[in-house]
C-alpha positions in Angstrom: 85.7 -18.3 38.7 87.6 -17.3 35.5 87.1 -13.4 35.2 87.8 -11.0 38.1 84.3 -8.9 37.3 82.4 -11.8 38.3 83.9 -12.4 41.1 81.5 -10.5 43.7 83.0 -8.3 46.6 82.6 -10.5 49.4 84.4 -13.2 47.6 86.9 -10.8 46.2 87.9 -10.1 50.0 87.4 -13.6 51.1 90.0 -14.6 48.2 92.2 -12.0 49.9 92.1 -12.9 53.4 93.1 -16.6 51.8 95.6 -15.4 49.8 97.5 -13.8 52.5 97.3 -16.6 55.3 98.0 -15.9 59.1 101.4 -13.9 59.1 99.6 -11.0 56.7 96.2 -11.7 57.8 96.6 -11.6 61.3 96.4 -7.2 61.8 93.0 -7.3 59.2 91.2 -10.5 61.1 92.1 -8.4 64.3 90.2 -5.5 63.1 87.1 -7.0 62.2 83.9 -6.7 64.8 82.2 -10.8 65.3 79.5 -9.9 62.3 82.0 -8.9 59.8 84.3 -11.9 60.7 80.8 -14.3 60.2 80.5 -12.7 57.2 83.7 -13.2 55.5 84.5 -16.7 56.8 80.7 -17.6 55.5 82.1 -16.0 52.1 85.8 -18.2 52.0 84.4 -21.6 52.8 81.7 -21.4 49.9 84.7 -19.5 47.9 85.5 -22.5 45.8 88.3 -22.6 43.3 90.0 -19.2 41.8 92.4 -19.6 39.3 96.0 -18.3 39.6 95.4 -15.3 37.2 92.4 -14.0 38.4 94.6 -14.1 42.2 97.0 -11.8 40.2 94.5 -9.7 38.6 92.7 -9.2 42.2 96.3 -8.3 44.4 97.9 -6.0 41.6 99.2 -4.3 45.0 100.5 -7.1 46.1 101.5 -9.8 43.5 105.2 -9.9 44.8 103.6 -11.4 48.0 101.1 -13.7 46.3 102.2 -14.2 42.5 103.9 -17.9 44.3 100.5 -18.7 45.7 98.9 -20.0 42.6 95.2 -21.0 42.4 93.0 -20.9 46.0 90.3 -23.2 47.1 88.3 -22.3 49.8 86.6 -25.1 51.7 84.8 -25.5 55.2 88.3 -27.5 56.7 90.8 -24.7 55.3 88.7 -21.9 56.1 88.4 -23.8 60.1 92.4 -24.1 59.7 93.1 -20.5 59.3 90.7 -19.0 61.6 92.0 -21.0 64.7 95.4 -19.6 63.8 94.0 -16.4 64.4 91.5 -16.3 66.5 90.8 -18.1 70.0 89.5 -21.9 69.6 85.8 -21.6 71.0 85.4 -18.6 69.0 86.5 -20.4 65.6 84.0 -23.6 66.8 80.8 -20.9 67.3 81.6 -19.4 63.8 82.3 -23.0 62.1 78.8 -24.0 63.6 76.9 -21.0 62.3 78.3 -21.3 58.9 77.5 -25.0 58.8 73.8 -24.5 60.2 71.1 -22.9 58.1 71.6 -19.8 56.1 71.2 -16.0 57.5 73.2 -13.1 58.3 71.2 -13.0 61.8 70.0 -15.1 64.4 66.1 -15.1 63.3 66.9 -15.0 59.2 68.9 -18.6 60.5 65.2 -19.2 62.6 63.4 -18.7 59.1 65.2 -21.1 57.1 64.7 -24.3 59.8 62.1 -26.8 59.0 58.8 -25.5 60.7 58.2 -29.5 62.3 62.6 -29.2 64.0 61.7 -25.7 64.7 58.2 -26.3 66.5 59.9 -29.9 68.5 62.3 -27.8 70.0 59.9 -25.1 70.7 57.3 -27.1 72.5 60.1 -27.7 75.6 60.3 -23.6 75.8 58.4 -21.3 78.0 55.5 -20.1 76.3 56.4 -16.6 76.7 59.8 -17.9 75.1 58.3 -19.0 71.7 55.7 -15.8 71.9 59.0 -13.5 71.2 60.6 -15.8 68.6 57.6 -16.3 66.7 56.5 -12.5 66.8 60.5 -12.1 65.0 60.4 -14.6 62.8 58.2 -14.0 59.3 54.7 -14.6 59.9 54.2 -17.1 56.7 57.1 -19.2 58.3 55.9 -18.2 62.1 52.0 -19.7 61.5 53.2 -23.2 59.9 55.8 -23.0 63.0 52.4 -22.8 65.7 50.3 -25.3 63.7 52.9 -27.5 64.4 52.8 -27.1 68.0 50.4 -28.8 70.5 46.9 -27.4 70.5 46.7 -26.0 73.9 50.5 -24.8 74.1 49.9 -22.9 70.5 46.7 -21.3 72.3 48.3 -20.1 75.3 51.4 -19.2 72.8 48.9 -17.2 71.2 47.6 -15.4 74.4 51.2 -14.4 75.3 51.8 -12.9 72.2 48.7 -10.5 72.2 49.3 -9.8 76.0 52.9 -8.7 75.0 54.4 -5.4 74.8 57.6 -4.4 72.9 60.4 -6.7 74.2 63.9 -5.3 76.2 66.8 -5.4 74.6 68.3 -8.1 77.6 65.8 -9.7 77.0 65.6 -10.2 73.3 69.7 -10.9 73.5 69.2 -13.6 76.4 66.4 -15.4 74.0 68.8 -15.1 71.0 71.8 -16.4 73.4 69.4 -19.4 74.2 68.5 -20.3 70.4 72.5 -19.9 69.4 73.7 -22.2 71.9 71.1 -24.9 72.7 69.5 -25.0 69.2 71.2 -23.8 66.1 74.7 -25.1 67.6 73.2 -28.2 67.9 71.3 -28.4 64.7 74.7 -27.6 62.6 76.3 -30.4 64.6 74.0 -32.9 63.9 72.3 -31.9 60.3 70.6 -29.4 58.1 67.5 -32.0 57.6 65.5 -33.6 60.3 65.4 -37.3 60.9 61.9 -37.7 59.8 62.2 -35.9 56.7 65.4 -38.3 55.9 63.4 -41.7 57.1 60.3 -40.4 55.1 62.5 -40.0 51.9 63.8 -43.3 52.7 60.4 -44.9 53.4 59.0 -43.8 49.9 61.4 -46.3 48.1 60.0 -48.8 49.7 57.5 -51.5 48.2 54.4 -51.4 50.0 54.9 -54.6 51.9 58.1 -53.4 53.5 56.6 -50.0 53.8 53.8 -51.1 55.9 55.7 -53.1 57.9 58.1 -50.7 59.0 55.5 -48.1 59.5 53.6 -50.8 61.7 56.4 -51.2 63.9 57.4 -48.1 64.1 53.7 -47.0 65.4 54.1 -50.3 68.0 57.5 -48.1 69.6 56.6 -44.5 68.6 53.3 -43.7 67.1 53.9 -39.8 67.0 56.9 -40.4 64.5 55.2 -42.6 62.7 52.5 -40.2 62.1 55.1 -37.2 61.4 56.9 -39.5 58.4 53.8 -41.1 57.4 52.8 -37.4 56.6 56.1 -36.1 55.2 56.0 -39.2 52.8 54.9 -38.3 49.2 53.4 -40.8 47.6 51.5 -42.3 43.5 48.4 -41.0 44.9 49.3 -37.5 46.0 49.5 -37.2 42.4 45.5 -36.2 42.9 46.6 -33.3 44.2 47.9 -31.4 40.9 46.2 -28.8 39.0 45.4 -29.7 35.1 48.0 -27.4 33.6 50.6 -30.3 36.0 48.5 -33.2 35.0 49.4 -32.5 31.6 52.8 -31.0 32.2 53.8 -34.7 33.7 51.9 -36.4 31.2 53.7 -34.9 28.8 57.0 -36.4 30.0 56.2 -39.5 31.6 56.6 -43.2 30.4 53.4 -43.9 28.7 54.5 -48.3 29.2 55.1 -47.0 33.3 51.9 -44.6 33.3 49.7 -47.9 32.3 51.6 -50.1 35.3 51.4 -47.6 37.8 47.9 -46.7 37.2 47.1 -50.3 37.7 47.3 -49.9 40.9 45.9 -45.9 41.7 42.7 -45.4 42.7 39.7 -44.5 40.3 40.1 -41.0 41.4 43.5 -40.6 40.2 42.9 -43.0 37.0 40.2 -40.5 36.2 42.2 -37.1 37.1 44.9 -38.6 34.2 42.1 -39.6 31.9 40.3 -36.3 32.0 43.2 -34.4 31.4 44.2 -36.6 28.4 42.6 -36.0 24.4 39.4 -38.8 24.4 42.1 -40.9 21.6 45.2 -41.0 23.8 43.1 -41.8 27.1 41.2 -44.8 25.1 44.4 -46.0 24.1 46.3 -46.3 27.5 42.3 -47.9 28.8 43.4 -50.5 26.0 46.6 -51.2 27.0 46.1 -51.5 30.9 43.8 -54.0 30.2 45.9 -56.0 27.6 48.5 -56.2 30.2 46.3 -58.4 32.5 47.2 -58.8 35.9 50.4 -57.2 37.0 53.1 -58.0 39.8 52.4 -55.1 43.2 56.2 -55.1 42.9 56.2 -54.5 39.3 53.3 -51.3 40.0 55.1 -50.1 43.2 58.5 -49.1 40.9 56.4 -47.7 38.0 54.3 -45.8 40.8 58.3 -44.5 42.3 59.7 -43.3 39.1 56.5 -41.2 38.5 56.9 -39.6 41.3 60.8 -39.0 41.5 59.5 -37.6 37.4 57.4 -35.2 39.4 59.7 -34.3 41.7 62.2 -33.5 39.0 60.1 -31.4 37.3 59.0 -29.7 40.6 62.4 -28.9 41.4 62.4 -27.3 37.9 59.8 -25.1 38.7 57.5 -26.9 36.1 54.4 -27.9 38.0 53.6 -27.8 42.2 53.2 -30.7 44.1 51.2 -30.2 47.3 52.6 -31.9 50.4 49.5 -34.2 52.5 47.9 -31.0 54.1 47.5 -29.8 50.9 48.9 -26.5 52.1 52.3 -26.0 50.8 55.0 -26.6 48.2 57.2 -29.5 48.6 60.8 -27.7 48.1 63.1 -31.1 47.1 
């Protein structure tokens, strides 16, 4: 951050509560109710770096204090050091943990930003009546991918709790959010932002298809419901089908042409024909020509043509360029 009007107000007080350390900070942190202390610590470990002159510009009031201090970085492990100066240790830890866990000022914003399939696992082990009052909180876009995720008759008599209930006591909202904070989201900011499926399934897709099939296979031989979960969180050459015309031609427009012909040796007809269709009759009897020029081609040789299609499409989904539809067919895959 260079210029002090860009610097927004959170930051601007985050900078300052940096700036002056325990000694001076000590009375402010004191002050503060558990929210606005989330709040601002959330604000000084994303803080970054702010050069010394903009630390001037922002403490006018006190540059004889600060004008020694220099340029400020705020990070997750200085942010950690100050607060346990200040405030007591399991407090610091519960605040640390929030930060570090998924994003939202309260408990059920946090809920909305988990992965539906982490989300719906940990769910599943609750009372029904439980997941009725978290999913009649949370939005309803994010709470219906959360209950198709569940088992079927669970989901149901989730489902008949929820019509059956009535507004919810406040002791009893506060317990279930107590719950989530300290069995779930504590844990999930321990452990990580991603679920170990999602990781594995990313994994998995760089695979050749030998080696993919054979871990797969083993893993169904020890535990066929993960198996099935990455299998369906994989995205593979084929789920190409899946894109409208307007991203056909988007990624042919920036795809290898040499690659296109390898990888395609290899797709189904229906995909061959989704890129054929969507190409002008000169350009799609040309790459027809050149597959078959090419003769027979090595699976390893296809697999990695097939990968850096995909990873292209990925890109350009990331860039807000075309959709890809995950295996239900149901969502957008957010990379």
């Amino acid at each position: 951050m260079t210029e002090l009007n860009d610097i927004p107000g959170p930051d601007k007080a985050a900078a300052l509560m940096l700036a002056l350390g325990e000694e001076y900070g000590r009375p402010i942190w004191e002050q503060l109710d558990e929210e606005e202390v989330k709040d601002l610590s959330n604000a000084m470990s994303a803080l970054g770096r702010i050069d010394a002159k903009v630390v001037e510009e922002l403490f006018l009031d006190f540059a004889s204090q600060i004008s020694s201090v220099g340029s400020l970085t705020g990070t997750f492990e200085n942010t950690e050091r100050l607060l346990s100066k200040v405030l007591p240790q399991d407090k610091v830890g519960q605040i640390m943990e929030e930060i570090r866990g998924p994003a939202g000022r309260t408990m059920w914003d946090k809920l909305g930003n988990v992965n539906e399939v982490v989300l719906a696992a940990y769910l599943k082990n609750e009372y029904p009546q439980t997941v009725a009052v978290v999913l009649s909180k949370i939005k309803p876009e994010h709470a219906a991918r959360v209950l198709s995720a569940l088992p079927d008759e669970f989901s149901m008599e989730v489902v008949m709790r929820m019509l059956r209930m009535e507004s919810v006591q406040k002791d009893i909202l506060d317990k279930v959010e107590q719950t989530l904070r300290i069995e779930f989201m504590n844990n999930l900011a321990r452990t990580s932002r991603r679920d170990s499926h999602e990781i594995i399934a990313e994994i998995f897709n760089y695979l050749d298809r030998n080696a993919e099939t054979r871990f797969l296979s083993a893993l169904e031989d020890r535990n066929r419901d993960s198996a099935e979960r990455i299998r369906a969180l994989m995205f593979t050459f084929e789920d190409l089908i899946k894109l409208d015309p307007a991203g056909v031609q988007t990624l042919l427009r920036n795809v290898d042409k040499n690659k296109l012909a390898i990888a395609m040796k290899g797709s189904s007809e229906a995909l061959r024909d989704l890129f054929f269709t969507n190409m002008s009759e000169r350009a799609a009897k040309i790459l027809k020509e050149d597959m078959e020029a090419m003769g027979p081609v090595r699976l390893r040789d296809v697999d990695e043509a097939q990968m850096e299609i995909v990873n292209l499409a990925k890109d350009l989904a990331e860039n807000g360029e075309i959709i890809l539809s995950d295996n239900k067919g149901e969502d957008e895959l957010v990379y």
